[in-house]
C-alpha positions in Angstrom: -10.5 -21.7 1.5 -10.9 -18.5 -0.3 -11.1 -14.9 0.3 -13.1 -13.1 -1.8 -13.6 -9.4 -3.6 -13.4 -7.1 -1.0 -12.9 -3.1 -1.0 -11.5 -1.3 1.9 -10.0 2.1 1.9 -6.5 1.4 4.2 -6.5 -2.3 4.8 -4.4 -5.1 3.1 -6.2 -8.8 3.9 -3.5 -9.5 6.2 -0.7 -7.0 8.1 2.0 -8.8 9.7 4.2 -6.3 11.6 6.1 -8.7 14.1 5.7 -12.6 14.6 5.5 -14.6 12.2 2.3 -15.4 9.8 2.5 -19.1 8.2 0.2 -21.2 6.1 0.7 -24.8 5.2 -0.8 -26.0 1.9 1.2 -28.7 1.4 -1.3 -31.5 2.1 -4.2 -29.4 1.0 -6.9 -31.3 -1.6 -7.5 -27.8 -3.5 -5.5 -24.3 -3.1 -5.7 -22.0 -1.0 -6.4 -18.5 -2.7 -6.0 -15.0 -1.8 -8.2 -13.5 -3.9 -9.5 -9.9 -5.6 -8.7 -7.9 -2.6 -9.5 -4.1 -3.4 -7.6 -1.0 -1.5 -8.2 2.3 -3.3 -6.3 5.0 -0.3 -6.2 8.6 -0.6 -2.5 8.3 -0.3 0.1 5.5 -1.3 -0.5 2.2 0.1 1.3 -1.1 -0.2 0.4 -4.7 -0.2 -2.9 -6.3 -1.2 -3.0 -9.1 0.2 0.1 -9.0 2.7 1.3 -6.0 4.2 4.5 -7.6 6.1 6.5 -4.7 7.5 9.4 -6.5 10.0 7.6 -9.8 10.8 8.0 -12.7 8.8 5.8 -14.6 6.7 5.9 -18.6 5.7 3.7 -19.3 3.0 4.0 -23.1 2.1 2.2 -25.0 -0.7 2.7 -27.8 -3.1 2.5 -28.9 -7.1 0.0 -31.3 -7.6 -2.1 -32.2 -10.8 -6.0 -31.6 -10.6 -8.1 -32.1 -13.3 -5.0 -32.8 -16.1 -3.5 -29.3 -14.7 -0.4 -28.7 -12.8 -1.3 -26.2 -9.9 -0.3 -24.3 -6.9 -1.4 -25.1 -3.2 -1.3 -21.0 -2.3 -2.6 -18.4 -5.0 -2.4 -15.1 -4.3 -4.6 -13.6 -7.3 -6.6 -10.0 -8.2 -5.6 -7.9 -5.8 -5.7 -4.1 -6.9 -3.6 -1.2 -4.9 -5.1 2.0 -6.7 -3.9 5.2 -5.5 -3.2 9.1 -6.4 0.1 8.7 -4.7 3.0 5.8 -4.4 1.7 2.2 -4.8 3.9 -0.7 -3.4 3.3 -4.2 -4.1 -0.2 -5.2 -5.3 0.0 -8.6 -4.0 2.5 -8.8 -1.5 4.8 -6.2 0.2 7.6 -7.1 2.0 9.9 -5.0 4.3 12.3 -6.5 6.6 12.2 -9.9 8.8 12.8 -13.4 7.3 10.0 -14.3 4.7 10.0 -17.4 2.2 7.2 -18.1 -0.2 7.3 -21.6 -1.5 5.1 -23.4 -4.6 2.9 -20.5 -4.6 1.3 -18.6 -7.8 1.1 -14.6 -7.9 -0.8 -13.5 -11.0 -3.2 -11.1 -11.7 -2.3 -8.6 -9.2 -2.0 -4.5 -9.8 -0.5 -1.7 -8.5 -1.4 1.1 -9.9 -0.9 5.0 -9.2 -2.7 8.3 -10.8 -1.5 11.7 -10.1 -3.7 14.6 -11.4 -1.9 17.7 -8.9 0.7 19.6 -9.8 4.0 19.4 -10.6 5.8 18.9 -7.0 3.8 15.7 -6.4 4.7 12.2 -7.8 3.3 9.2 -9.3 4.9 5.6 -8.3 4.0 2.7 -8.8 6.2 -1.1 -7.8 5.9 -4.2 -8.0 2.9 -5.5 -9.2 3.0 -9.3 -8.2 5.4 -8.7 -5.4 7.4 -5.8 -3.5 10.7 -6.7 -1.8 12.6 -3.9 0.1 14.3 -3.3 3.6 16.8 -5.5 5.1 15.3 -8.7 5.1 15.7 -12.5 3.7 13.2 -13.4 1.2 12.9 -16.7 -0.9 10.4 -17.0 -3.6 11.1 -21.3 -4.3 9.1 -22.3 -7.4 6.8 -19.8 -7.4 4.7 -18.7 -10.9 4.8 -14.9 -10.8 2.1 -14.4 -14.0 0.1 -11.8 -15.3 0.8 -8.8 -13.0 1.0 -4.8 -13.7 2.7 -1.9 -12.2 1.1 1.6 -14.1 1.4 5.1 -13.4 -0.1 8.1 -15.0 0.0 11.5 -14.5 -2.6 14.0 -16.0 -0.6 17.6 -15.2 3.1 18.2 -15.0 4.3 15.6 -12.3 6.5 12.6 -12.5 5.2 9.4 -12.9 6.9 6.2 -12.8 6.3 2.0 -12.6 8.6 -0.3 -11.9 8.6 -4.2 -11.9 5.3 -5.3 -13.0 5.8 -8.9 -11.5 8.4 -8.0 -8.8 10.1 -5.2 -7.8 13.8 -6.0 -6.2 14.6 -2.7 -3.8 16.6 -3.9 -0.7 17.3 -7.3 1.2 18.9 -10.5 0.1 16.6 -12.1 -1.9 16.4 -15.8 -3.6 14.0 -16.4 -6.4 14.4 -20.4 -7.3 
């Protein structure tokens, strides 16, 4: 299964603000990909892909060799968060509630923030692959966090800052294995 190259304005793929949102991959034939979601918001946004905000989320995938190549059962890939304002996670945002990601690949995801007003606004970007804040109990077990960017610019007299181009630590007890 994958989900393709979308481009909303204010909408990660999925937004997981109570329950819990799980997916099994562990006896998949192939991976399952999250894949080249586009959000380009007036103001700052977080998460590509996932948006959780206190829910929980159970990703679960496996190793397995296809074609002479170790891969992932869950890939979570190309997802861009492009805004004139703060930018939080461009493949996964986390805040809160019990999450674990396990076997699961994060590459290629931005985040990326451009401010062009004056000098009172600011220009954040965090956590490319993966944002972690809040309260909350995250594990990330075996996962390959690859090839993501956190950018900021700033064309007049604001602040602009990136922080953790694969993942950006800001709150919670978190366990990366």
């Amino acid at each position: 299964t994958v989900l393709r190259e979308g481009t909303f304005k204010d909408a990660s793929m999925f937004k997981i603000t109570g329950g819990t949102f799980e997916v099994s991959a562990t006896d998949a034939s192939s991976s399952i990909t999250f894949d080249g979601q586009k959000i380009t918001p007036t103001k700052g946004y977080n998460g590509g892909a996932f948006y959780v905000k206190n829910g929980n989320i159970k990703l679960s995938g496996t190793e397995k060799t296809l074609e002479n190549e170790k891969v992932k059962t869950i890939v979570i890939k190309d997802n861009i968060v492009s805004s004139s304002s703060a930018v939080h996670g461009g493949g996964v945002y986390i805040y809160n509630g019990t999450n674990t990601l396990t076997n699961c690949s994060i590459t290629g995801n931005t985040a990326s923030s451009t401010s062009t007003s004056s000098s009172s606004s600011v220009s954040a970007a965090d956590g490319g692959g993966i944002y972690l804040d809040g309260n909350g109990t995250n594990t990330l077990e075996n996962c390959s966090i690859t090839g993501n960017t956190a950018s900021s610019t700033s064309t007049s007299d604001s602040y602009a800052y990136a922080y953790g181009g694969g993942v950006s630590l800001c709150g919670g007890t978190n366990t990366l294995e």
